[in-house]
C-alpha positions in Angstrom: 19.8 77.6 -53.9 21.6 75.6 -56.8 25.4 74.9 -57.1 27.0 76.8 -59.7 27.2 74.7 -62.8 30.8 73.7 -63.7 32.3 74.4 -66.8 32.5 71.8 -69.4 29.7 69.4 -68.4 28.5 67.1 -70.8 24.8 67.1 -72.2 25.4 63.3 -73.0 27.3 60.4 -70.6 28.0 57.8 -73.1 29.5 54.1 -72.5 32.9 53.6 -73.4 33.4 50.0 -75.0 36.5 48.9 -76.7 38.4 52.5 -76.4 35.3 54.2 -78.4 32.5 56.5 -77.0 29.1 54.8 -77.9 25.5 55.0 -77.3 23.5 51.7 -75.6 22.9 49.3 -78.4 19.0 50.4 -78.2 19.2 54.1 -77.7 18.1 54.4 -74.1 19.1 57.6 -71.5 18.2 58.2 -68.2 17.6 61.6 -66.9 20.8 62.8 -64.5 20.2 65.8 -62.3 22.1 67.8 -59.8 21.1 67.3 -56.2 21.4 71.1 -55.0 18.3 71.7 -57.4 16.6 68.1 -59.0 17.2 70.0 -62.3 18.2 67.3 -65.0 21.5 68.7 -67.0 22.3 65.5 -68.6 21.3 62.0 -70.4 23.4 59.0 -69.8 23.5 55.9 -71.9 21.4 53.3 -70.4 23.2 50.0 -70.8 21.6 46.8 -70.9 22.8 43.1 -71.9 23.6 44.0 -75.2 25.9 46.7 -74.2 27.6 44.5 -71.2 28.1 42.0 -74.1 29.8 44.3 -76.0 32.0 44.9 -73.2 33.2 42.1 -71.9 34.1 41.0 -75.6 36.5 44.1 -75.8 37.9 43.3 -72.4 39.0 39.7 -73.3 40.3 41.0 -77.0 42.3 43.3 -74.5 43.7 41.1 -71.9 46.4 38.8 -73.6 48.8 41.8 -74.3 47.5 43.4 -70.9 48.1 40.8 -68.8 51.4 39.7 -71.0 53.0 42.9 -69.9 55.8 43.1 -67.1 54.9 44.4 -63.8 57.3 46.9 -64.5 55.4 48.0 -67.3 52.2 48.1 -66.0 52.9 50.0 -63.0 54.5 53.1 -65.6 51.1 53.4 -67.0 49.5 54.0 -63.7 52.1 56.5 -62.5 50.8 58.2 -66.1 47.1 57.6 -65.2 47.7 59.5 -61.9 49.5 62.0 -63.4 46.4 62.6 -65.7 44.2 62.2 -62.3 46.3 65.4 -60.8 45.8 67.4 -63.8 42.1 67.8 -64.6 42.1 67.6 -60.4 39.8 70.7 -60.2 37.6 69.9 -62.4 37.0 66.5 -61.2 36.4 68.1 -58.0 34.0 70.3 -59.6 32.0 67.1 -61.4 32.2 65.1 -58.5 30.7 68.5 -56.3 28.0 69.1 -58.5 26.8 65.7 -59.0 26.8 63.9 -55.7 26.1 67.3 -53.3 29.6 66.3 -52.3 31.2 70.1 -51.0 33.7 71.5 -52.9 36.5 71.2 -50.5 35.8 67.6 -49.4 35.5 66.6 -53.5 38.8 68.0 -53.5 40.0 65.6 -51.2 38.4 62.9 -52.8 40.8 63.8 -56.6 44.0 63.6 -54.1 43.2 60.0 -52.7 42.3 59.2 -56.5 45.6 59.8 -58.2 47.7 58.5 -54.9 45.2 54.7 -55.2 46.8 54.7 -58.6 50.4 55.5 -57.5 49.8 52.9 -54.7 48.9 50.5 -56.4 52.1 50.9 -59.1 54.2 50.4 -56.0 52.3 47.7 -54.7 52.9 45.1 -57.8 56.4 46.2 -58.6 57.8 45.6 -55.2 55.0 42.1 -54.6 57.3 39.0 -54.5 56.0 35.5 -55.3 56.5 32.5 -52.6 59.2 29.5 -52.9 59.4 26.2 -50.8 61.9 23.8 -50.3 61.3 20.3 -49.0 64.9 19.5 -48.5 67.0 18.0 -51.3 63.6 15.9 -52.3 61.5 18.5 -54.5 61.3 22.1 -54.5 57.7 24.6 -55.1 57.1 27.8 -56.2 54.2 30.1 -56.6 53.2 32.0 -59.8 50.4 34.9 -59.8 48.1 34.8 -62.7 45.4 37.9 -63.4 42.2 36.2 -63.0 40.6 37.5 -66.5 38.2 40.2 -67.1 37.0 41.9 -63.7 33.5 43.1 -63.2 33.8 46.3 -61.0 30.2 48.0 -59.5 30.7 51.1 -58.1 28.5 53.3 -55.4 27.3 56.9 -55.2 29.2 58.0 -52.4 32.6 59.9 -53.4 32.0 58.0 -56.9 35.5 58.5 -58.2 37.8 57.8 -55.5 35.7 54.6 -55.2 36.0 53.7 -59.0 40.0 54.1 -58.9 40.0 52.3 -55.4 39.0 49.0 -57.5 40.5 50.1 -61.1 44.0 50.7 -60.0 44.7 47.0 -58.2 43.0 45.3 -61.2 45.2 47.0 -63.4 47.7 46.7 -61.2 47.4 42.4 -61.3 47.3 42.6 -64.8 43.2 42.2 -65.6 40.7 44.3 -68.4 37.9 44.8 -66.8 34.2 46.2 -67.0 32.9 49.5 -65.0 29.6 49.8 -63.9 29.3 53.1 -61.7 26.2 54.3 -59.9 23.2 55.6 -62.3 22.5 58.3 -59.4 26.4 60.1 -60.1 27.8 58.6 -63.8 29.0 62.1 -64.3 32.9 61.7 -62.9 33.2 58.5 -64.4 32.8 60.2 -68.3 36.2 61.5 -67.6 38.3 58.4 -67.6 38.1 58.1 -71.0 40.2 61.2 -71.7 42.4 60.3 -68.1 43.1 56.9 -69.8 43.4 57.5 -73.4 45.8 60.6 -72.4 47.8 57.8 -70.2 48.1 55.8 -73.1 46.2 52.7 -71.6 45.4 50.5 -74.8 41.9 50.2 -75.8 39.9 48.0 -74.3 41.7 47.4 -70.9 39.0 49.4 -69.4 35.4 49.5 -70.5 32.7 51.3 -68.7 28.7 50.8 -69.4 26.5 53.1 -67.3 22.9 52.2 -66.7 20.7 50.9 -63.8 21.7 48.2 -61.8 19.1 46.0 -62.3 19.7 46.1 -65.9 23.6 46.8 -66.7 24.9 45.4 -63.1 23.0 42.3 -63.2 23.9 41.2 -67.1 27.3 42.1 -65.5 27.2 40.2 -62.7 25.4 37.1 -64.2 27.9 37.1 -67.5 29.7 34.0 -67.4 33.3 35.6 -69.2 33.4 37.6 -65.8 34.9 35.3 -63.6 35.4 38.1 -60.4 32.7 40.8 -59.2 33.7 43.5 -56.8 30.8 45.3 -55.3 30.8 48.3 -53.3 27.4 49.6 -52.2 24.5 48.1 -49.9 23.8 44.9 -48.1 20.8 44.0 -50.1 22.1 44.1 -53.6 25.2 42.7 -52.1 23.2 39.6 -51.2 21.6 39.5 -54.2 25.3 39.6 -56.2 26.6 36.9 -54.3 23.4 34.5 -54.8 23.7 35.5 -58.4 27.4 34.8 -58.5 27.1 31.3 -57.2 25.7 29.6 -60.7 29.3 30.6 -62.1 31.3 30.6 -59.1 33.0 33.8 -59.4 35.2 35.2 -57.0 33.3 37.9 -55.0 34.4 40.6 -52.9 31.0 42.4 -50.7 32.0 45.9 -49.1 28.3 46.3 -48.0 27.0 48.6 -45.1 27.9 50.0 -41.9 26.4 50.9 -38.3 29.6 51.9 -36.6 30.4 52.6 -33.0 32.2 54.9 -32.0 32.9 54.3 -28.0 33.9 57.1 -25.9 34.7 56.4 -21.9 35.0 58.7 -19.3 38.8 59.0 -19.3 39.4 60.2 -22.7 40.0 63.2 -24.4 36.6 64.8 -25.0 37.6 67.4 -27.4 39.7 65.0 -29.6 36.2 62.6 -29.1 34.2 65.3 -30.0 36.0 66.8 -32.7 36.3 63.1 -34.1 32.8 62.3 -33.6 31.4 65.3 -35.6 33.3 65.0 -38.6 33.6 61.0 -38.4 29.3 61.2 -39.1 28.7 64.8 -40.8 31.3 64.5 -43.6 30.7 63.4 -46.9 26.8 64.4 -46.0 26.8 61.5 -43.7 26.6 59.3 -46.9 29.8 57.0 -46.1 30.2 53.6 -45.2 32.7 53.8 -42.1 30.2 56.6 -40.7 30.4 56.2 -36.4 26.6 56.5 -36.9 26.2 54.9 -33.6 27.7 56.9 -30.3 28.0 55.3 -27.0 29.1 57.1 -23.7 30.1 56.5 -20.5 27.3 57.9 -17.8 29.7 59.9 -16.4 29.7 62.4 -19.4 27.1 60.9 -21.4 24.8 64.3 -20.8 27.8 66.9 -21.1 29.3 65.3 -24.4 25.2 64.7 -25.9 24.7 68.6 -24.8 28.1 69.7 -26.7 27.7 66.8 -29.6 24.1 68.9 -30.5 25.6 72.1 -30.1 28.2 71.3 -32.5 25.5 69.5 -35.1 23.3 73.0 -34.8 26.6 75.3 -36.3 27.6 72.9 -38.7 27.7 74.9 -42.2 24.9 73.4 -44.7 24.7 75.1 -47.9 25.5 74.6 -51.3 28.3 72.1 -52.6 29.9 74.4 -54.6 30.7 76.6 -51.4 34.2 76.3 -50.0 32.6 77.0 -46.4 29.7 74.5 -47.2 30.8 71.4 -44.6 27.5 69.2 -45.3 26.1 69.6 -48.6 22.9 68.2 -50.6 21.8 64.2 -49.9 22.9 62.5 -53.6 18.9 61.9 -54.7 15.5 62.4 -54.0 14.8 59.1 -53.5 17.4 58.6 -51.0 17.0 62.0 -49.3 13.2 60.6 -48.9 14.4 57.3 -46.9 16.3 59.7 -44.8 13.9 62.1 -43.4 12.0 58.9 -43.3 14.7 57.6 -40.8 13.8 61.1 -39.2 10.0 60.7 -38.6 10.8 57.3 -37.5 13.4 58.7 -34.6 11.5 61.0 -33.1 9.5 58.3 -32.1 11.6 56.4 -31.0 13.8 58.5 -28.8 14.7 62.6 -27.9 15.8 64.7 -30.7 18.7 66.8 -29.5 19.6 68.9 -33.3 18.7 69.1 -36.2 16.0 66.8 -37.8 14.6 69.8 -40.4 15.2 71.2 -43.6 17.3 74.6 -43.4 15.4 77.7 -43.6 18.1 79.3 -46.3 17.8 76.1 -48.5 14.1 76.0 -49.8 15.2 73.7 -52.5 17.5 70.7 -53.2 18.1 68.0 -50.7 19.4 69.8 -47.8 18.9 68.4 -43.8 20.2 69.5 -40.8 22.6 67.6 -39.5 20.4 65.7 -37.0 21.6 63.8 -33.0 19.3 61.8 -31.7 19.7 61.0 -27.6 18.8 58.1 -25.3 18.3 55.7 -27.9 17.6 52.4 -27.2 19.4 49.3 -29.0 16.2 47.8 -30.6 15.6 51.1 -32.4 15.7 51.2 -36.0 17.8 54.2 -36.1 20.1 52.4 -33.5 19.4 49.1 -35.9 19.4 50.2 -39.6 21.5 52.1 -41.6 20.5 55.6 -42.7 23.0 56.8 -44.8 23.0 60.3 -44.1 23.7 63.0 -41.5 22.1 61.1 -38.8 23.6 60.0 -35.5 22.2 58.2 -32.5 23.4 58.7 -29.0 23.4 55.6 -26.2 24.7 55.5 -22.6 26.7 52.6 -21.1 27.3 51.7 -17.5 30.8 49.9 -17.8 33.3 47.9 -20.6 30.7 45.0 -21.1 27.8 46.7 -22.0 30.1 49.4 -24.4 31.1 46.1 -25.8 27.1 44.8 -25.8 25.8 47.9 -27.6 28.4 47.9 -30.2 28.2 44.3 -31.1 24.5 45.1 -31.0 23.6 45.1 -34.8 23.9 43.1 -38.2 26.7 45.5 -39.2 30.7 44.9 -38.3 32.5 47.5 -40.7 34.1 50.4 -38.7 34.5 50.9 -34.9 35.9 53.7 -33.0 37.2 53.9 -29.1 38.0 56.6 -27.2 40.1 55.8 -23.6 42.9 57.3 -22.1 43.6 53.3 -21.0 45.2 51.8 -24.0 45.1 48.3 -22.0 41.6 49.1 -22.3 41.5 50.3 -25.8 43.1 47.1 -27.1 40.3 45.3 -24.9 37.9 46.9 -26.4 39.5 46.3 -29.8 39.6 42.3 -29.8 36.1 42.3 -28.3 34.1 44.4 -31.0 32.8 42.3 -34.3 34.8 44.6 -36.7 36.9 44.4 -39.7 38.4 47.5 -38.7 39.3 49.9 -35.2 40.4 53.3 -34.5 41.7 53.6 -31.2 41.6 57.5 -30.4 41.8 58.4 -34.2 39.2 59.2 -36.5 39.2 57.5 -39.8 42.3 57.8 -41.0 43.6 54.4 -43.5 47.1 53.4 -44.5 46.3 51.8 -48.0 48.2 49.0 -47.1 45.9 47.4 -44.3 42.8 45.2 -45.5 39.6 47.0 -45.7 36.6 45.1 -45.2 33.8 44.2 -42.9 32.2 41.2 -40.7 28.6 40.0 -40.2 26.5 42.1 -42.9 29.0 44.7 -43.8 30.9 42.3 -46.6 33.1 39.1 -47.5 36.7 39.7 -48.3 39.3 42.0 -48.3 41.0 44.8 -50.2 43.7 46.9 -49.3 47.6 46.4 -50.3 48.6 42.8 -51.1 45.3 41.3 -50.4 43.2 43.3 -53.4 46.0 41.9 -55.5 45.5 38.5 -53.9 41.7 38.7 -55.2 42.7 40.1 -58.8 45.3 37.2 -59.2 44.9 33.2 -59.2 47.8 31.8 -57.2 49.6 28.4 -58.8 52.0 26.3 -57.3 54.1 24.1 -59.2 56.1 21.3 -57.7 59.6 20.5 -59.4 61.2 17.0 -58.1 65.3 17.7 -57.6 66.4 14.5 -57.3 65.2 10.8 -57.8 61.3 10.2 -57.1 60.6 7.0 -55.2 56.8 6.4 -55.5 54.9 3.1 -55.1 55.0 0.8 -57.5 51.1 0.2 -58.0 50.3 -2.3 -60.6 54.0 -3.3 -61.1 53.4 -7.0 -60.7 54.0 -9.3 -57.7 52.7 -11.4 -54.9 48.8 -10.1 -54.4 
C-alpha cells in the first residue's frame, strides 16, 4: 500500500550553488523513489567535483560579509530562518513522511526540533562570551573566536531535516558559509531550504547544497582543500574513511558514527516506565536512529516476564503506511537497506529465539514494511548483539548482577547511547560512570537538552556537538597577549663576558 503523494513535489531536486538553482555541471540524475512503494517520483542532480568546485567557490565569495556580521546580526536571520521552518511545517512533514517512510506524526516532530535547532542556536552565540586572563600587573590575555571558513556538512537518511539544521544552524551561528551534502537515499526535504532561506533573507551563497552520491559529491567534498572542517553524520565505515581522507589537509573533523545501545533494566525499577521506554526508544523512527537502545539487558529476576510483555508489545505495534497518523513504524528508507535488515533477520534466528516479529506484514504486500522484530537469549558474540542493524530490531540478554550488566554493555565497538533503569539511584549513577558512553539516561528515554554535548566513544565518533561546544568546532580560538607594564626579558646577544 503506497503513501499518499504530497502535494507540490518536485519532478527535479536540483543543487543550489551561489543562491541559484542549477543542474550538475555534466547533466547527471539519479532516480529518487518513495519507500512505501520503490516507485521513482523524482530525478536529483547528481553532483560530482565539478559541482563541489562550484560550491565551495561561492561559499568563500560569501563568507567575508558573513562572517563580518555582528553576532547580533546573525542570530536575527536565524530567528527568520525558523520562522520560515514553522511555516511550510506541514509540508515538510509531509516531504520528509513520504521520502524516508518516516510516519506522519513522528515527521511532524522532526519540523518542531528543526525550527527550535535554529532558534537555539540564535541564543547560543548572542549570549557566548569570550575568555580574559590576567597575570597580575605584568601582562594581560584575551581570547577572540574566529569562524573557521567554509564548512563541509554530510548529512544522513534518518530524519534528514532535523539533521541538516542540527549542523546548519551552529555554523551559521559561528559565522561560517558552508557546503551541504545530504543523503542521495532522501534529498527531497533538503530542496526546500532554498525557498526557507531565500524567504529568510540569508545572502547568497552562505549556504550551498550539492546532492549526489557519496562516493562522488561527499568525497570531492571531503578531500577539497578550501574546506578546512567536515562534519559527518552517518555510519562508522564511511566515517573512517572521512577521517583517513581528512588527514592530507588536516581538517577539523567531527564523526557522529553508529550505535549499539544498552538499555539496562534491574529488578527494582519501574517496569512499565522500562517497558514503555524500551519500545518506543527502538521502534521509533522505524528503528533507523542512531541512539536506538538496540541492545536490552535484564535482571534474571524479570528477565522472562519483561521479554514475554517486550514481544507482546512489538506484535501490536501499528505498521502501515507513513502517511497514516496511526502508523507508529513505517517503511525502512531503501531497498538496499531494508535488504541488510531482514538479512540481520535470517542471521538472528540462528543465532538465538525469536520472540516477535521477524516477517513482512500480511496487509503490506509492497514497500519495505517489517514487523517490528525481539530477539531473546542472545548471546554477546552474536552479530545481532555485535553489529548494528539499523532498523526495528532488538536483542534481549539476561544478567546475573551490576558487573556483568556493566560487562554486556561495554560488550561492543559502539559507546553512543546508554540507558538504566533502577529504583537505586546510588546504583544508577554506578552504572553511569562505569558504561563506555558519551551519553546516559538514567530512568528516561531519550530525551536531550540542546545544550549538553552529543557525541559518542569507541566506534560511535570523535567530537562533540551540542551548545557551546558545536560552536567551539565552527570557530578557531586566538589568544592574544598584551604586556601592561615594563617587559624585562633576557638580554641574549647584548654583549658581555662569554
Amino acid at each position: 500500500m503506497p503513501s499518499t503523494r504530497p502535494a507540490g513535489l518536485p519532478g527535479t531536486i536540483r543543487h543550489w550553488i551561489g543562491g541559484e538553482a542549477t543542474d550538475s555541471a555534466d547533466g547527471r540524475t539519479f532516480d529518487v523513489s518513495d519507500p512505501a512503494s520503490n516507485t521513482v517520483y523524482a530525478q536529483a542532480a547528481a553532483g560530482s567535483r565539478p559541482d563541489v568546485d562550484r560550491a565551495v567557490a561561492a561559499a568563500r565569495a560569501a563568507f567575508p560579509a558573513w562572517s563580518r556580521l555582528s553576532n547580533r546580526a546573525r542570530a536575527t536571520t536565524l530567528h527568520r530562518i525558523a520562522d520560515e521552518v514553522e511555516a511550510c511545517h506541514e509540508q515538510l512533514a509531509q516531504f520528509e513522511s513520504y521520502d524516508s517512510g518516516l510516519p506522519i506524526t513522528q515527521a511532524r516532530g522532526q519540523a518542531r526540533r528543526a525550527a527550535e535547532n535554529f532558534r537555539y542556536f540564535a541564543d547560543v552565540i548572542v549570549a557566548l562570551g569570550e575568555e580574559a586572563f590576567r597575570q597580575g600587573e605584568e601582562q594581560f590575555s584575551y581570547v577572540v573566536r574566529a569562524p573557521v571558513g567554509v564548512a563541509g556538512l554530510i548529512t544522513p537518511w534518518n530524519t534528514p531535516f532535523m539533521l541538516e539544521s542540527w549542523k546548519l544552524a551552529p555554523a551559521l551561528a559561528a559565522g561560517c558559509t558552508l557546503v551541504l551534502k545530504p543523503a542521495e537515499w532522501t534529498p527531497l526535504s533538503a530542496g526546500l531550504w532554498p525557498r526557507i532561506l531565500t524567504d529568510a533573507g540569508l545572502p547568497a551563497g552562505v549556504v550551498n547544497i550539492v546532492h549526489g552520491i557519496g562516493e562522488e559529491a561527499g568525497q570531492a567534498l571531503v578531500d577539497h582543500p578550501d574546506v578546512p572542517l567536515i562534519s559527518f553524520t552517518g555510519s562508522t565505515e564511511t566515517g573512517r574513511h572521512i577521517v583517513r581522507s581528512s588527514a592530507q589537509h588536516l581538517k577539523s573533523t567531527s564523526m557522529e558514527l553508529g550505535g549499539k545501545s544498552p538499555a539496562i533494566v534491574f529488578a527494582d525499577a519501574d517496569l512499565e516506565a522500562a517497558l514503555d521506554s524500551v519500545v518506543f526508544g527502538v521502534f521509533s523512527l522505524n528503528g533507523e536512529r542512531c541512539t536506538a537502545g538496540s541492545r536490552v539487558l535484564v535482571e534474571w529476576p524479570v528477565y522472562e516476564e519483561f521479554t514475554r510483555r517486550l514481544a507482546e508489545r512489538a506484535e501490536r505495534v501499528r505498521v502501515g503506511p507513513p502517511s497514516d497518523p496511526a502508523t507508529e513504524v513505517g517503511a525502512l528508507v531503501h531497498p538496499e537497506h531494508y535488504t541488510r535488515v531482514l538479512h540481520y533477520v535470517e542471521t538472528g534466528e540462528k543465532e538465538a529465539r525469536l520472540a516477535a516479529g521477524g516477517r513482512r506484514p500480511d496487509h503490506l504486500p509492497e514497500g519495505n514494511y517489517l514487523q517490528p522484530t525481539v530477539f531473546a537469549g542472545v548471546s554477546r558474540d552474536a552479530r545481532i548483539f555485535q553489529e548494528e542493524i539499523f532498523g526495528p530490531v532488538v536483542a534481549v540478554a539476561p544478567f546475573d548482577d551490576e558487573a556483568e550488566a556493566v560487562a554486556l554493555a561495554n560488550a561492543t565497538q559502539y559507546g553512543l547511547a546508554a540507558y538504566i533503569w533502577t529504583s537505586d539511584l546510588k546504583r544508577g549513577h554506578r552504572i553511569a560512570h562505569a558504561v563506555e558512553s558519551g551519553m546516559v539516561w538514567i530512568n528516561s528515554h531519550n530525551v536531550r537538552d540542546l545544550r549538553t554535548p552529543f557525541g559518542g566513544v569507541k566506534s560511535s565518533g570523535l567530537g562533540r556537538e551540542g551548545g557551546a561546544h558545536s560552536i567551539d568546532f565552527y570557530t578557531e580560538s586566538k589568544i592574544v597577549h598584551v604586556a601592561l607594564g615594563e617587559v624585562h626579558t633576557p638580554r641574549f646577544g647584548a654583549g658581555g663576558a662569554a
